[in-house]
N, CA, C and O of each residue as an XYZ file, in Angstrom:
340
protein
N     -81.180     71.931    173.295
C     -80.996     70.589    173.785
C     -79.942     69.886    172.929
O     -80.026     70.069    171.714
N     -78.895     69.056    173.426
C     -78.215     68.777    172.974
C     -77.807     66.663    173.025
O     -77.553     66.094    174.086
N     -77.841     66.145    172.058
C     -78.027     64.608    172.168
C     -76.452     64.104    172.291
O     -75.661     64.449    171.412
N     -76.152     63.542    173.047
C     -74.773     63.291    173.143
C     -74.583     61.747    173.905
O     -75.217     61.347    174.882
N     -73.330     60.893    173.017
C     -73.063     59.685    174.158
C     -71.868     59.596    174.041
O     -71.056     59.908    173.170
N     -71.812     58.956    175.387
C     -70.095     58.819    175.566
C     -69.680     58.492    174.571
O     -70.230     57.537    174.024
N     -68.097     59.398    173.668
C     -66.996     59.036    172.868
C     -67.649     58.951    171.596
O     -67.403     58.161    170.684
N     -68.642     59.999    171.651
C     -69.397     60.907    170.115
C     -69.592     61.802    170.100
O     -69.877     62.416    171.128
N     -69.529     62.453    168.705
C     -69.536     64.153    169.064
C     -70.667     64.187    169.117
O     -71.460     63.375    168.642
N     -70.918     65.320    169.815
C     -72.416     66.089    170.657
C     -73.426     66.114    169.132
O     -73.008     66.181    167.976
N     -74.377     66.063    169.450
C     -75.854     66.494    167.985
C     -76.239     67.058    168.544
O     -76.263     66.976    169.772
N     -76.893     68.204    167.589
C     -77.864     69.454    168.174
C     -79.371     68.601    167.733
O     -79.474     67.971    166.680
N     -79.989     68.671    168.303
C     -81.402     68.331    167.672
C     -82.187     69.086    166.860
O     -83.413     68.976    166.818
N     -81.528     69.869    166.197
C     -81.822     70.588    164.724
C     -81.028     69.646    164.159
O     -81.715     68.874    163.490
N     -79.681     69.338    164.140
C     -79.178     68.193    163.136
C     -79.290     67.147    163.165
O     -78.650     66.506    162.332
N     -80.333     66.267    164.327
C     -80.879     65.109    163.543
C     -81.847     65.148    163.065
O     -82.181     64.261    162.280
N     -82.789     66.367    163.413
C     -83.930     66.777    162.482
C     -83.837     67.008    160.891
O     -84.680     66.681    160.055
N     -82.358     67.781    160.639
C     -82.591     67.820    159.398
C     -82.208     66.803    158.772
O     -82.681     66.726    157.638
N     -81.119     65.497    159.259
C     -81.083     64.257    158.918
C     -82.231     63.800    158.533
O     -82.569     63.622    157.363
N     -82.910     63.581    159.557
C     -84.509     62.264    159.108
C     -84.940     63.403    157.765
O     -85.055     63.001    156.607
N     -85.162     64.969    158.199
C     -85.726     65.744    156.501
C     -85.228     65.118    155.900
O     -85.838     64.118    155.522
N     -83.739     65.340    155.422
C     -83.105     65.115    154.225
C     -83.167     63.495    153.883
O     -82.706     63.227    152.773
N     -83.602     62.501    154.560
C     -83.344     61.246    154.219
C     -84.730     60.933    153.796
O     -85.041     60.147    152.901
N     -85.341     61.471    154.364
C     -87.102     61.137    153.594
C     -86.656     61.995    151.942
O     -86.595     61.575    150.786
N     -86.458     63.095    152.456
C     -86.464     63.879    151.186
C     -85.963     62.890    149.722
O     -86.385     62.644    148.592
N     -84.836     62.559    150.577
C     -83.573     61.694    149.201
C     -84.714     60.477    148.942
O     -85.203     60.377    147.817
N     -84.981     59.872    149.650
C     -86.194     58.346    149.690
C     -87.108     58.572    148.582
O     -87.231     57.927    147.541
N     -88.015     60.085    149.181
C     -89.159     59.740    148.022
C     -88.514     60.776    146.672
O     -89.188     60.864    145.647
N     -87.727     61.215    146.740
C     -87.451     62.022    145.388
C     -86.927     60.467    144.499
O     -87.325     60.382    143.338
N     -86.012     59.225    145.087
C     -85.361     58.660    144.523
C     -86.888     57.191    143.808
O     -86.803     56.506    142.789
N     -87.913     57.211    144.720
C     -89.117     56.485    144.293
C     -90.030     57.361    143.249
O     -90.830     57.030    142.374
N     -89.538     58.675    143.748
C     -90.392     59.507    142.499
C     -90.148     59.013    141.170
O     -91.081     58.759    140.408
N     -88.901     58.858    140.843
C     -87.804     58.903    139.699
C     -88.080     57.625    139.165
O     -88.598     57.370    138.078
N     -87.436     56.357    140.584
C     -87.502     55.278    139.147
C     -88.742     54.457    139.796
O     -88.831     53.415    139.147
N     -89.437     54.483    140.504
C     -91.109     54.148    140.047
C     -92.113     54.688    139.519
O     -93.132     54.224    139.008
N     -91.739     55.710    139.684
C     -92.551     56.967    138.917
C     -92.053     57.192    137.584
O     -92.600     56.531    136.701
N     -91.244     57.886    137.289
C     -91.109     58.505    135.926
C     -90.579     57.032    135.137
O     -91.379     56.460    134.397
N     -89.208     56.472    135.340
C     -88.482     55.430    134.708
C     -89.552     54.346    134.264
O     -90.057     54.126    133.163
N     -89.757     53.620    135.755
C     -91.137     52.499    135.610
C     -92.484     52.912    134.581
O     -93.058     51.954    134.065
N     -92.898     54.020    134.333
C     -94.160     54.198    134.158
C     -93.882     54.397    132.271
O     -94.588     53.806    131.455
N     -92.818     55.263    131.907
C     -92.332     55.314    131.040
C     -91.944     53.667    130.217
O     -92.381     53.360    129.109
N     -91.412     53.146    130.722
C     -91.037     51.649    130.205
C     -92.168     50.732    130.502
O     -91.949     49.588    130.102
N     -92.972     50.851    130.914
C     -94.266     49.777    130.966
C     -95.304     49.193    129.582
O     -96.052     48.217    129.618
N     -95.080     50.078    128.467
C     -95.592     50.128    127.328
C     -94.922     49.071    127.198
O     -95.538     48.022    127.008
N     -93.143     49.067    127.283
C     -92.418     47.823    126.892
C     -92.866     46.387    127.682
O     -92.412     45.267    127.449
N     -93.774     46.715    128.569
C     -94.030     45.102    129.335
C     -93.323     45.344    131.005
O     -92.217     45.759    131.352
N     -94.357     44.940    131.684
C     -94.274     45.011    132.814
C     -92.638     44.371    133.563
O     -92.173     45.067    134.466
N     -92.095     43.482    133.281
C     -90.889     42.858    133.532
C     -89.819     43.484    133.100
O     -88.814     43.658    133.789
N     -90.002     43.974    131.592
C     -88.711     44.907    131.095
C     -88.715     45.911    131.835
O     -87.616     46.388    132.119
N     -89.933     46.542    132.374
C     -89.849     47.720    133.161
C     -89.414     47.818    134.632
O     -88.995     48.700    135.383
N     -89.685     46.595    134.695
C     -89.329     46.245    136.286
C     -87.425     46.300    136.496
O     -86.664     47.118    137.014
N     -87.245     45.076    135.845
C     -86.041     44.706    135.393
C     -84.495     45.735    134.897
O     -83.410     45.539    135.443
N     -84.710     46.845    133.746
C     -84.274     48.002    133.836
C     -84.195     48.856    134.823
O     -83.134     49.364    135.189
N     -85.435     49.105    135.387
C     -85.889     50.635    135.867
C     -84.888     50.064    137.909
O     -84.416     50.918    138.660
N     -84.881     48.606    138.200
C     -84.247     48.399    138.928
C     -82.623     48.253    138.876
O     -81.921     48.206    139.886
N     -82.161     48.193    137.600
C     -81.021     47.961    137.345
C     -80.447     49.401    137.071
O     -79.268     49.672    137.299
N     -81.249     50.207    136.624
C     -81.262     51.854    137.035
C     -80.764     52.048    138.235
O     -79.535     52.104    138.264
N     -81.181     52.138    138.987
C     -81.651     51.889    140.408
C     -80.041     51.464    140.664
O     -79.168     52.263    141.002
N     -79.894     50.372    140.484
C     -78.650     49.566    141.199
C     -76.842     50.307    140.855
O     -75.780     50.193    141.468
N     -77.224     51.020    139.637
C     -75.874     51.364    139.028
C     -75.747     53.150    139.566
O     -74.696     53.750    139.792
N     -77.112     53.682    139.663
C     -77.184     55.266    140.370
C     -76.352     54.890    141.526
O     -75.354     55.584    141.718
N     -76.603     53.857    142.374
C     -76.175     53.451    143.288
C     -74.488     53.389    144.206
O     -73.843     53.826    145.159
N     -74.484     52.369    142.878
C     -73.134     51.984    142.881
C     -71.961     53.102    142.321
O     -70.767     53.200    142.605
N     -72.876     53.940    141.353
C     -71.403     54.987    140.905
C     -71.719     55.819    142.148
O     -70.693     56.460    142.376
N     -72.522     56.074    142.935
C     -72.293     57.278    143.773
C     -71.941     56.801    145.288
O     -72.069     57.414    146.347
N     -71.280     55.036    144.928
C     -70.401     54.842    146.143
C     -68.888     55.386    145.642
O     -67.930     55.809    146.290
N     -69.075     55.210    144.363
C     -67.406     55.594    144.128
C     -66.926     56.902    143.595
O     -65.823     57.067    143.073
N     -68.050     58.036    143.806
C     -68.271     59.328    143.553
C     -66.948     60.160    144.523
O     -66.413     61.223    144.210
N     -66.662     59.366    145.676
C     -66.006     59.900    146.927
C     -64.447     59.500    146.698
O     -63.511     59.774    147.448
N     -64.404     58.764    145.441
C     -62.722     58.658    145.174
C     -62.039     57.142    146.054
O     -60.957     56.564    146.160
N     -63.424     57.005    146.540
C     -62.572     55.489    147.212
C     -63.021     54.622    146.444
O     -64.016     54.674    145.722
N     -62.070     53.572    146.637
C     -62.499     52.037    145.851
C     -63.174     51.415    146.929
O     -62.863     51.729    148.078
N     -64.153     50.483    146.689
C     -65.146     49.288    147.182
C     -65.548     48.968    146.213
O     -65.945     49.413    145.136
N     -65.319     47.644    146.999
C     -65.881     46.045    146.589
C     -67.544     46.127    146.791
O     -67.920     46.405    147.929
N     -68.453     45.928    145.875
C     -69.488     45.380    146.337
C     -69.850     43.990    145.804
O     -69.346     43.457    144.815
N     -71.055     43.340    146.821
C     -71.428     42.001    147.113
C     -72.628     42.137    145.978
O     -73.540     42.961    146.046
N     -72.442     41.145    144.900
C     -73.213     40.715    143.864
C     -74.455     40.851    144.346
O     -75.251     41.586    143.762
N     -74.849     40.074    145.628
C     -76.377     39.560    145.819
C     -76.918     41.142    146.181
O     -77.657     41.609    145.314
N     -76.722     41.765    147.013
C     -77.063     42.435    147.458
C     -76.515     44.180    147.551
O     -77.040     45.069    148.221
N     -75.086     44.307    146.481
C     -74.727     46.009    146.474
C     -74.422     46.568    147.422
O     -74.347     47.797    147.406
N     -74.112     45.736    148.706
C     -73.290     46.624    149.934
C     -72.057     46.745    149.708
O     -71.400     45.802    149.266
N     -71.549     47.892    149.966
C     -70.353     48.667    149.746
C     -69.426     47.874    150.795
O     -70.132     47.498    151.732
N     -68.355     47.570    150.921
C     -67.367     47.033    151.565
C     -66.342     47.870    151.354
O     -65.997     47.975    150.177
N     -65.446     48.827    152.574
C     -64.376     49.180    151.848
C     -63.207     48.585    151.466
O     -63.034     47.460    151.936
N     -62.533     48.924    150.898
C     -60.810     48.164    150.790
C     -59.599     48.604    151.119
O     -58.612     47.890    150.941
């Protein structure tokens, strides 16, 4: 079976299957990490420092692996969406 709309290339429905896999996969491996290991680790230091870091963790994994791909973007202070330029 094949998923297709006008003026897109065709999807096999094995490749949006392994999409949704791989995006859960990336989701909870990335909550494993910094609520799990990061957060739980820094909590001795106080619930806020742990929060506070372990999200700012979080925000910079982020941001270098928008610019991992060799392009420049701008991102938006409030919120870390990538804009290109």
């Amino acid at each position: 079976m094949i998923i297709g709309l006008k003026g897109f290339q065709e999807i096999r429905v094995s490749e949006v299957l392994f999409f949704i896999f791989f995006t859960l996969l990336v989701s909870f491996v990335e909550e494993s990490i910094y609520r799990g290991l990061i957060l739980k680790t820094l909590l001795p230091k106080g619930v806020k420092t742990a929060v506070i870091t372990s999200s700012l963790l979080f925000s910079l994994t982020h941001m270098c692996a928008g610019s991992a791909d060799g392009e420049e973007r701008q991102y938006h202070s409030a919120d870390s969406i990538p804009f290109r330029t």
